[in-house]
C-alpha positions as CSV (number, residue, x, y, z in Angstrom):
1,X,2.3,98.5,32.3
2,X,4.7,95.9,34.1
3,X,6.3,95.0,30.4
4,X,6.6,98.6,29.7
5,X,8.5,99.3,32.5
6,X,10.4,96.1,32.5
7,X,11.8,97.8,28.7
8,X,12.5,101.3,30.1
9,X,14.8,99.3,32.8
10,X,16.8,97.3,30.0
11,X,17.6,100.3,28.4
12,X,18.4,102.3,30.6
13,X,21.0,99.5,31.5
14,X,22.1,99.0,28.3
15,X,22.4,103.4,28.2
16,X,24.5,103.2,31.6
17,X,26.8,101.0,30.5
18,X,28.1,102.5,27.7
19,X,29.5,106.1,27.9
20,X,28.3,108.7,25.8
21,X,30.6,111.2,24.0
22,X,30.1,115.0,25.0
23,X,27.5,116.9,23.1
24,X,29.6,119.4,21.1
25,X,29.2,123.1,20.5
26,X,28.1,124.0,16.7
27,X,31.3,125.5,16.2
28,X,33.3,122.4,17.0
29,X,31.2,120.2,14.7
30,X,33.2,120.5,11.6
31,X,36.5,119.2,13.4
32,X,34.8,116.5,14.7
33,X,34.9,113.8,12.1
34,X,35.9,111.3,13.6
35,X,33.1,111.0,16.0
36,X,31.2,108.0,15.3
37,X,27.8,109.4,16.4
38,X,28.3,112.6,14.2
39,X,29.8,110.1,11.3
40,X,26.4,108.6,11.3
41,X,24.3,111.3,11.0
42,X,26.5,113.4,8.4
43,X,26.2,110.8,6.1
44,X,30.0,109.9,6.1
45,X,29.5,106.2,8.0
46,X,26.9,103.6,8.4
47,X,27.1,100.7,10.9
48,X,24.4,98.1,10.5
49,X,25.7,95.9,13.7
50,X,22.2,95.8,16.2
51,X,24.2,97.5,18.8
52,X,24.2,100.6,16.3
53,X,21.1,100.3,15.6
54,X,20.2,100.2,19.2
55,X,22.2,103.4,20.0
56,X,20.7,105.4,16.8
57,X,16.8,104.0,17.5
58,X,17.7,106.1,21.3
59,X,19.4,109.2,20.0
60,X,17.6,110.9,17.8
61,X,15.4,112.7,19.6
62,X,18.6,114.3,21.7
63,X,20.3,114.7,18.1
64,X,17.1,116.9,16.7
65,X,17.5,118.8,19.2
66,X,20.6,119.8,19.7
67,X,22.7,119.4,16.4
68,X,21.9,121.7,13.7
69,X,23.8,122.2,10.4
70,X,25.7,125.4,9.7
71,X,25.6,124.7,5.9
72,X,22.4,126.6,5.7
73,X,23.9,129.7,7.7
74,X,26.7,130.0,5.5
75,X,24.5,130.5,2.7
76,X,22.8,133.6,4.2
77,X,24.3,136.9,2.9
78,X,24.3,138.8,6.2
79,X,26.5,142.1,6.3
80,X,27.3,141.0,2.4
81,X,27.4,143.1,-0.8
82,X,25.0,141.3,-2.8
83,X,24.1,141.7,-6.7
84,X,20.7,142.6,-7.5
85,X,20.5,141.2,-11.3
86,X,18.3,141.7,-13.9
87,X,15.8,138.3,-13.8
88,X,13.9,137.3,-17.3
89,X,11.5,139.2,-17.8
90,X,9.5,137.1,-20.5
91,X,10.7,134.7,-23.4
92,X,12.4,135.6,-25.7
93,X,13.3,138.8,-23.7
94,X,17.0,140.2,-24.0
95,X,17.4,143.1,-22.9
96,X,15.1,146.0,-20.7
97,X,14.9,149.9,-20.6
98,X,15.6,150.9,-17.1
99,X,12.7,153.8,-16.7
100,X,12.8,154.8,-13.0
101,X,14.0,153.8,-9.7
102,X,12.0,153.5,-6.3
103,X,15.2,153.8,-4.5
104,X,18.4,155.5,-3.7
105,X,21.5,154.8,-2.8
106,X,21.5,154.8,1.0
107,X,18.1,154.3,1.3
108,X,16.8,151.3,3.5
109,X,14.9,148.3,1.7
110,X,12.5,145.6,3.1
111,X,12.1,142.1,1.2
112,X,9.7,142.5,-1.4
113,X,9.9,146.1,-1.9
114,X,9.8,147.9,-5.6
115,X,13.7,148.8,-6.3
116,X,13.0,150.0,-9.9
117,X,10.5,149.8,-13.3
118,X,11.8,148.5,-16.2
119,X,10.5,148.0,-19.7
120,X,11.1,145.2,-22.2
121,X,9.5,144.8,-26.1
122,X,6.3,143.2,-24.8
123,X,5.5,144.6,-21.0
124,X,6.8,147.6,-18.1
125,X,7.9,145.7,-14.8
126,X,8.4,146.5,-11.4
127,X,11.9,144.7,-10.1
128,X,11.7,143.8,-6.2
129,X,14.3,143.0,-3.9
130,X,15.1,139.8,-2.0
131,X,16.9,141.0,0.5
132,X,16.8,143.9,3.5
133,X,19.1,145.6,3.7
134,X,20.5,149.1,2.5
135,X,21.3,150.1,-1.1
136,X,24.9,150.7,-1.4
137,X,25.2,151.4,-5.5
138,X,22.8,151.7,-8.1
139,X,24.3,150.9,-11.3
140,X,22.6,152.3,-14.0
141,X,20.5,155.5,-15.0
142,X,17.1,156.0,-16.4
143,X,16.8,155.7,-20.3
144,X,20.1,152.6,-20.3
145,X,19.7,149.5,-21.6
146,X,20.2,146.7,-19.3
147,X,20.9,143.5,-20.7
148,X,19.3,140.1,-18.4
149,X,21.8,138.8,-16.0
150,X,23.3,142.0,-15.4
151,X,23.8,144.1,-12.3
152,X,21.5,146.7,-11.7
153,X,22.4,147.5,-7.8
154,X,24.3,146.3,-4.7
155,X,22.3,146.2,-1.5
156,X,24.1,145.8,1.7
157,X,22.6,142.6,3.3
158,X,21.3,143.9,6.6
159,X,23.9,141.8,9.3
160,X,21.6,142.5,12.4
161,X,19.3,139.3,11.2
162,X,22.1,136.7,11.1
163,X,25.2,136.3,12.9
164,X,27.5,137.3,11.1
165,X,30.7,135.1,12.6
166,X,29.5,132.1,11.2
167,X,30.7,133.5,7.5
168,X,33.6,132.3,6.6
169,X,36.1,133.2,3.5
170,X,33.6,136.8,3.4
171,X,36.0,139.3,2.1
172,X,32.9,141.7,3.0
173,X,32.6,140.3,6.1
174,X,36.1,140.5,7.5
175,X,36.5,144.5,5.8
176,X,36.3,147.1,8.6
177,X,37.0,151.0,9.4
178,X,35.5,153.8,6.4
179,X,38.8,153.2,4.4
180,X,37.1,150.0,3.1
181,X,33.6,151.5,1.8
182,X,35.1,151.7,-1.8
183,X,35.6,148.3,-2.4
184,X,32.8,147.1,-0.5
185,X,30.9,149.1,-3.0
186,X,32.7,148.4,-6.0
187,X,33.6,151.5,-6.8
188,X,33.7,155.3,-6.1
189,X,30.7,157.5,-4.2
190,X,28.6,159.2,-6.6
191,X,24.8,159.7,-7.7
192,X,23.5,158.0,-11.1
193,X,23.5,161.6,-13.2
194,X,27.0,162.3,-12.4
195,X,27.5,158.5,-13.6
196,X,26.1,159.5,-16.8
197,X,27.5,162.8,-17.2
198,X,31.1,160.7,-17.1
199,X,29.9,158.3,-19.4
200,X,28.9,160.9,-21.9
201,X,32.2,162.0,-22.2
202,X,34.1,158.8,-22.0
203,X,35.7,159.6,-18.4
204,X,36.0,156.2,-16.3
205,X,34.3,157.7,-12.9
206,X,37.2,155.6,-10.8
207,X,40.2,158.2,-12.0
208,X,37.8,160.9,-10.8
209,X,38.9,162.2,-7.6
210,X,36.0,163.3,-5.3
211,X,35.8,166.2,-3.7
212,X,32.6,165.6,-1.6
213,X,31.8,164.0,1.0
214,X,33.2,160.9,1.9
215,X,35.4,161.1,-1.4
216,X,31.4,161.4,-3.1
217,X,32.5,162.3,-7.1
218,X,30.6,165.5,-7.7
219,X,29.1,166.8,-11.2
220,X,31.9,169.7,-11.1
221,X,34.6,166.5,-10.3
222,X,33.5,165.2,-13.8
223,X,33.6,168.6,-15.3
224,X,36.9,169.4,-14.2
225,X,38.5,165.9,-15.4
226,X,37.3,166.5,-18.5
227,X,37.7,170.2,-18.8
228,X,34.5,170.2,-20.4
229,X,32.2,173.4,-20.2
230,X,28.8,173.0,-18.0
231,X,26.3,171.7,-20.4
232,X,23.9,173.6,-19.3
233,X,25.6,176.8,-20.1
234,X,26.4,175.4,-23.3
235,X,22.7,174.8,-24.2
236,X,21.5,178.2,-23.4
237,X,24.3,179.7,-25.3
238,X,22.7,178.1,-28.4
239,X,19.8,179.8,-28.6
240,X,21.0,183.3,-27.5
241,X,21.5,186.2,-30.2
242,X,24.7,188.0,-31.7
243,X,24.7,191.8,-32.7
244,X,27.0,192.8,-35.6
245,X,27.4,196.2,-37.4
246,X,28.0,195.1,-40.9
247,X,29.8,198.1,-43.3
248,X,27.1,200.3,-43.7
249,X,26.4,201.0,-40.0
250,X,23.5,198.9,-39.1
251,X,23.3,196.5,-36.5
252,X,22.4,193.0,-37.3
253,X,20.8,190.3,-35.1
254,X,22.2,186.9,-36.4
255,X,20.7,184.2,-34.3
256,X,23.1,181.7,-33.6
257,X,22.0,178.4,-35.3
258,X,20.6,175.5,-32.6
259,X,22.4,172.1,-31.6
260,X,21.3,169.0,-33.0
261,X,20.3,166.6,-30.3
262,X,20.0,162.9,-30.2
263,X,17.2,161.1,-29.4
264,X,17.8,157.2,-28.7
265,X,14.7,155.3,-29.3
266,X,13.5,153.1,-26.4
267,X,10.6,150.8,-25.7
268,X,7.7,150.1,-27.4
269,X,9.5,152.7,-30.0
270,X,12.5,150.3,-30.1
271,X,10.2,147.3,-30.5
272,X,8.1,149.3,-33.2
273,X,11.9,149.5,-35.1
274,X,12.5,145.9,-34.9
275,X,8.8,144.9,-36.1
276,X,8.4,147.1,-38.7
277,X,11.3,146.4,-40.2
278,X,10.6,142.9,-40.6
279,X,7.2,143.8,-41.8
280,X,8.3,145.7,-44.4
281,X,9.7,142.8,-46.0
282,X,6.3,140.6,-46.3
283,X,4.8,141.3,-49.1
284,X,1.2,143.6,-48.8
285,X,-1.7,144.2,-50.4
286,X,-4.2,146.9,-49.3
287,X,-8.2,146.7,-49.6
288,X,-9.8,149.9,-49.5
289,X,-13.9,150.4,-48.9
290,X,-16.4,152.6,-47.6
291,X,-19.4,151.5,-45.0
292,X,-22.1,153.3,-44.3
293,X,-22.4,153.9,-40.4
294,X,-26.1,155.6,-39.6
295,X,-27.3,152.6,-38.1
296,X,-24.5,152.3,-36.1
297,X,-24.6,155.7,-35.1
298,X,-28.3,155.2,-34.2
299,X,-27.0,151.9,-32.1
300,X,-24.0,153.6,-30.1
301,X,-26.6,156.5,-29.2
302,X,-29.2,153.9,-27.4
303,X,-27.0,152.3,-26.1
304,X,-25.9,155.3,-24.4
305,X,-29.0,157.1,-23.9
306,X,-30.1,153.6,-21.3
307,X,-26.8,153.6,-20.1
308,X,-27.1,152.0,-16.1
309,X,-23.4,152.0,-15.4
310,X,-22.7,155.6,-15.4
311,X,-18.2,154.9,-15.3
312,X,-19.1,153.3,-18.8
313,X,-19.0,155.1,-22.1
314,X,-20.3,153.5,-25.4
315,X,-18.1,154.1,-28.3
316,X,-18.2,152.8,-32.0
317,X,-14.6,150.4,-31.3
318,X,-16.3,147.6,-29.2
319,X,-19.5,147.5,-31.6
320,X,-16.8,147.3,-34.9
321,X,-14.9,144.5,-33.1
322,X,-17.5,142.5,-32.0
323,X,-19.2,142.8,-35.6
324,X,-15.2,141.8,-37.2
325,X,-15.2,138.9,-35.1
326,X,-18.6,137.8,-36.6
327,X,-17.0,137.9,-40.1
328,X,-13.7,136.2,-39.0
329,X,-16.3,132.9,-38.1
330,X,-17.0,132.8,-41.6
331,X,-13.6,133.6,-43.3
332,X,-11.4,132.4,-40.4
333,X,-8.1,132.5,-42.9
334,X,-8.2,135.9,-42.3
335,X,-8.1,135.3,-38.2
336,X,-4.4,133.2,-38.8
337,X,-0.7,132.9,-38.6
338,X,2.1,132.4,-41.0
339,X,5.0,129.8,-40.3
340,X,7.9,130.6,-42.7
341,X,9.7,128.1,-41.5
342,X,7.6,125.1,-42.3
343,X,5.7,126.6,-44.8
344,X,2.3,126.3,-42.9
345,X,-0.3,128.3,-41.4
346,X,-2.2,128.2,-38.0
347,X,-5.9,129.3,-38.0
348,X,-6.2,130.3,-34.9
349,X,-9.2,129.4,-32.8
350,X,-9.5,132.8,-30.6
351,X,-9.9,135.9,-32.0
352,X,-7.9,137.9,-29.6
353,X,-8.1,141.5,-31.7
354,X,-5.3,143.5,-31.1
355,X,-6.0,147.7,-30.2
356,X,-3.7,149.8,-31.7
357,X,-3.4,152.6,-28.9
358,X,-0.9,155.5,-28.9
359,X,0.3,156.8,-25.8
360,X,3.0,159.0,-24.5
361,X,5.1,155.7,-24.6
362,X,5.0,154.8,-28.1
363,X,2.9,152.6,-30.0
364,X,1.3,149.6,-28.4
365,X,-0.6,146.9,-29.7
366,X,-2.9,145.0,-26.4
367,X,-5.6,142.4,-27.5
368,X,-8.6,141.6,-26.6
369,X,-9.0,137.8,-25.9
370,X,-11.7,135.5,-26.8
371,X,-13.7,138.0,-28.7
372,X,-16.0,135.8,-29.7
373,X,-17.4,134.6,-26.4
374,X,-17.9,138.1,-25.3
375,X,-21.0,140.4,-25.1
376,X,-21.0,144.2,-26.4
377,X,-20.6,144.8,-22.8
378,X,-17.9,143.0,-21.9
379,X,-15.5,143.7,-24.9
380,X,-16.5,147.7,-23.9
381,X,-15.3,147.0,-20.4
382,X,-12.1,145.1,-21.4
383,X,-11.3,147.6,-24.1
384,X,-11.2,150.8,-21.2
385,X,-9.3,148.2,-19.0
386,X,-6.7,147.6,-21.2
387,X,-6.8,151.9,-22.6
388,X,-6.3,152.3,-18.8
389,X,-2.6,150.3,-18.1
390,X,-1.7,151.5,-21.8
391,X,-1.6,155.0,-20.8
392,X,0.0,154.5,-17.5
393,X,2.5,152.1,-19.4
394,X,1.4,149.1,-16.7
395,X,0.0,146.9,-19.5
396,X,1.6,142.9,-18.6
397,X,3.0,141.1,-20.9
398,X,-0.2,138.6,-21.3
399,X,-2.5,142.2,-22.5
400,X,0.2,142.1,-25.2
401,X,1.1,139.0,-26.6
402,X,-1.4,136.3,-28.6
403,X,-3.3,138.8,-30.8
404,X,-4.4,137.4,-33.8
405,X,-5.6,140.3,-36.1
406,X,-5.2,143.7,-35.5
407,X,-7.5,147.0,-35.6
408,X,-6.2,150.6,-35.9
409,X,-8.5,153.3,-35.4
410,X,-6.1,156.7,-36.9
411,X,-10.0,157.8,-37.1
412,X,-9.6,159.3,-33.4
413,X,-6.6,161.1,-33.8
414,X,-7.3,162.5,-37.6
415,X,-7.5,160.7,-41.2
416,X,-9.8,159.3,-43.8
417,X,-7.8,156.6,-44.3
418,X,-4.2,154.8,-43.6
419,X,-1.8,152.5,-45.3
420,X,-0.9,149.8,-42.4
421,X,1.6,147.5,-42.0
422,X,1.1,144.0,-40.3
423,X,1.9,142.8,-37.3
424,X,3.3,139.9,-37.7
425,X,3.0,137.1,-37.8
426,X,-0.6,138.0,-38.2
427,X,-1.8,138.3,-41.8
428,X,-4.5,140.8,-41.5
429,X,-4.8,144.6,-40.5
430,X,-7.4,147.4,-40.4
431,X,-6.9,150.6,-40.4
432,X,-10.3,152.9,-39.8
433,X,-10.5,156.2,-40.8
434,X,-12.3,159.0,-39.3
435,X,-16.2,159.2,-39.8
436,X,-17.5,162.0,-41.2
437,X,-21.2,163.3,-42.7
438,X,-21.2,163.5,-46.5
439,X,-24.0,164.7,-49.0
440,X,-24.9,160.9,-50.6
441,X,-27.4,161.2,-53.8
442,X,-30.7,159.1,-54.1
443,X,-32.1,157.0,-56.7
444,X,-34.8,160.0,-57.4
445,X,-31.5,163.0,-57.6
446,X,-32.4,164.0,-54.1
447,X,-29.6,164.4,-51.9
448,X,-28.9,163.4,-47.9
449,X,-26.4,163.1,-45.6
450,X,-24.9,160.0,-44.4
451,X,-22.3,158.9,-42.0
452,X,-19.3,157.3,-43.5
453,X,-16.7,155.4,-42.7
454,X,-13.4,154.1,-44.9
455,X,-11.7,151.1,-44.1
456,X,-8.0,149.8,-45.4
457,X,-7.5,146.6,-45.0
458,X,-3.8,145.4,-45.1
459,X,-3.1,141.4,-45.8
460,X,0.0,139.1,-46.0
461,X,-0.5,138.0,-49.9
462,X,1.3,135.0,-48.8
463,X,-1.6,133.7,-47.4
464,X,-4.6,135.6,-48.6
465,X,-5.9,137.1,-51.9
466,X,-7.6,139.9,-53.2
467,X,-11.1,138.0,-53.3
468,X,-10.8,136.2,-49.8
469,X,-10.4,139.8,-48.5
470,X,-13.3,141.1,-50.6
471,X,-15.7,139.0,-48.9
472,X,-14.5,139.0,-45.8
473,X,-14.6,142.7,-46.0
474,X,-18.1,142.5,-47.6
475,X,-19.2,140.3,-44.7
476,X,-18.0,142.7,-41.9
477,X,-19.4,145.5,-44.0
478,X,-23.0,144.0,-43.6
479,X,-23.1,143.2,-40.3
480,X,-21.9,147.1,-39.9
481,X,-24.5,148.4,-42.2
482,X,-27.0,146.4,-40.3
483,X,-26.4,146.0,-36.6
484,X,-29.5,144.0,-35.7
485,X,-28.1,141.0,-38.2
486,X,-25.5,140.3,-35.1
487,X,-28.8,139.1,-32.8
488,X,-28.8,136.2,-34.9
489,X,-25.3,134.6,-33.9
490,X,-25.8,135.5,-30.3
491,X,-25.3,132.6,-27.9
């Protein structure tokens, strides 16, 4: 105790004797760089003398308390018109279609909050904002194509969270009265359609002079620079009817012949353009056979029949790809991947089987993964997981990507059988056709009915060959034909 307080006295000596320099306000500190105590602690000077040391040792408790950077203040966009970019979605991913937005401009937005859904080759998005604030200009409409890195909205960085006089060099920051709000938008007042109405006709929507509010660019603004017609108008005229009295004195309705319209493809239609095109160019071979499906009708109708989860139906689909995956054990060239590059190819050791599902969208190809460490059960929940986000377009881009062979059931819509192309770089698709009851004779002449089933088979004949695909197909076609074979490679 008495050497304790023997120290606290030699300090505070030592403290006494020396005069300190006034603390300074935070708004002086950055002309203060000649101070030795703030030299020290910025970084810009270093005594090692004890007497330094001595004076640093005391002060740093008062500094931490009372010395604060402004370097992380400047950084914060308070009362700022900040970009709202287009992140990377995925690898590999360009470009997105814009398909709605959450917002409007004017509207309020908290951190975190949905601005807009987008959708790229592989996956639909929801884009959130970083900031609060208040939308000031939305950039594009739905149905564009937004490339990464590019705008797609300002938001007005709310100012009441920061102060907004430590800014400095803020052109936003300084701008005041409502003559200002154009160029702290970046551009003229007006709502995304009348954005694309002017960009349908090649009028630049800044030489448009607003007649609404604020100087706001109305549709009938556009319409007027352009002297163009009101499309609607125009599209109802096409389909109305003309009445002419020809020589002879009868009147005759000529219907006046309808527009041609122009239909951009975008999405999973777009991506469908780009892969097919490429598959087009690999050279196919197609494998056509017939199974016999009463036993598996018989199967799917117990199964249903002792049902205990009434939110799950049985189908066919989950008992045909767990039975595939079966036969791709055996004959796992067909469960692969072609490198062109290098000339090699992967056998892959999950068979993640792709679905083929068509929705409102366009075509989209999720996959089932690990097929073969699942149960009947579980590939028929997965399977109405995945036909779930497909048909509200939510599927993420891990549902899509990986698949390693690929089934297409055109049975469900309509068809006996189909011709399909691969999905590369897998080597292997089916296509199933529709089952149907057909009269089948008997070794004796009688006939019966069976249920069957015909399956095409489309293969990269890079890799495979007419007989690998013949007893792979054979394979399948067994454990089809005879459902209670699959007990034996349960695990």
């Amino acid at each position: 105790m008495l050497g304790k307080r023997l120290c606290q006295r030699i300090v505070w000596r030592w403290f006494s004797s020396a005069p300190l320099p006034p603390m300074l306000p935070l708004a002086s500190q950055q002309n203060n760089a000649r101070d030795p105590l703030w030299q020290f602690f910025s970084g810009s000077s270093f005594s090692t003398s004890t007497k330094a040391k001595r004076h640093i040792d005391f002060y740093i408790p008062h500094v931490k308390r009372y010395c604060f950077s402004t370097q992380p203040v400047v950084e914060l966009p308070a009362g700022e018109l900040v970009d709202v970019p287009l992140a990377q979605t995925g690898e590999g991913i360009a470009e997105c279609e814009l398909l709605k937005w959450f917002v409007q401009e004017g509207d309020q937005v908290e951190e975190f909050q949905p601005l807009c859904e987008v959708q790229s080759d592989k996956a639909t998005i929801e884009i959130t904002s970083r900031y609060k604030g208040k939308v000031a200009h939305i950039q594009y409409v739905p149905g564009e194509i937004v490339k990464v890195g590019e705008t797609l909205l300002k938001i007005l960085v709310d100012g009441s969270l920061y102060p907004t006089s430590t800014f400095v060099g803020s052109e936003n920051a300084e701008a005041d009265g409502s003559g200002n709000e154009k160029d702290k938008r970046g551009g003229v007042l007006s709502t995304p359609a009348v954005r694309s109405l002017a960009k349908q006709h090649g009028i630049n929507i800044n030489d448009v002079c607003g007649t609404g509010k604020d100087g706001r660019v109305l549709k009938e603004d556009v319409l007027k620079k352009g002297l163009i017609k009101d499309p609607s108008v125009s599209l109802n005229a096409g389909y109305g009817e003309v009445a002419e009295e020809n020589n002879y004195g009868v009147t005759v309705r000529l219907e006046q012949p309808s527009e041609d319209r122009i239909l951009p493809l975008r999405g999973f239609q777009r991506t469908m353009v780009k892969s097919m095109s490429m598959a087009a160019k690999v050279p196919h071979f197609h494998y056509v056979d017939e199974i016999y499906c009463n036993r598996l009708v018989e199967l799917k109708t117990s199964f249903q029949n002792n049902n205990p989860y009434p939110d799950i139906k049985h189908t066919f689909l989950p008992i045909l790809i767990k039975s595939l995956s079966m036969a791709l054990i055996k004959y796992p060239l067909v469960n692969s991947c072609f490198q062109e590059g290098s000339l090699e190819v992967i056998l892959k050791g999950s068979h993640n089987i792709g679905i083929a599902m068509a929705t409102s969208y366009g075509l989209v190809v999720p996959n089932i993964k690990n097929v073969q460490s699942l149960s009947i059960l579980e590939i028929t929940k997965e399977l109405s997981r995945l036909q779930q986000l497909a048909s509200e377009n939510k599927l993420n881009p891990e549902d899509i990507c990986g698949g390693t062979i690929t089934l297409s059931n055109i049975g469900a819509i309509g068809g006996k059988f189909g011709s399909p192309l691969l999905n590369l770089p897998e080597v292997a698709i089916i296509a199933i056709g529709r089952m149907q009851k057909v009269p089948q004779f008997a070794d004796d002449g009688n006939v019966y009915p069976v249920s069957l089933m015909t399956v095409n088979i489309g293969a990269d004949h890079r890799v495979l060959d007419g007989a690998t695909v013949s007893r792979f197909c054979n394979e399948w076609k067994k454990l089809i034909e005879n459902p209670e074979l699959l007990m034996l490679h349960l695990r």
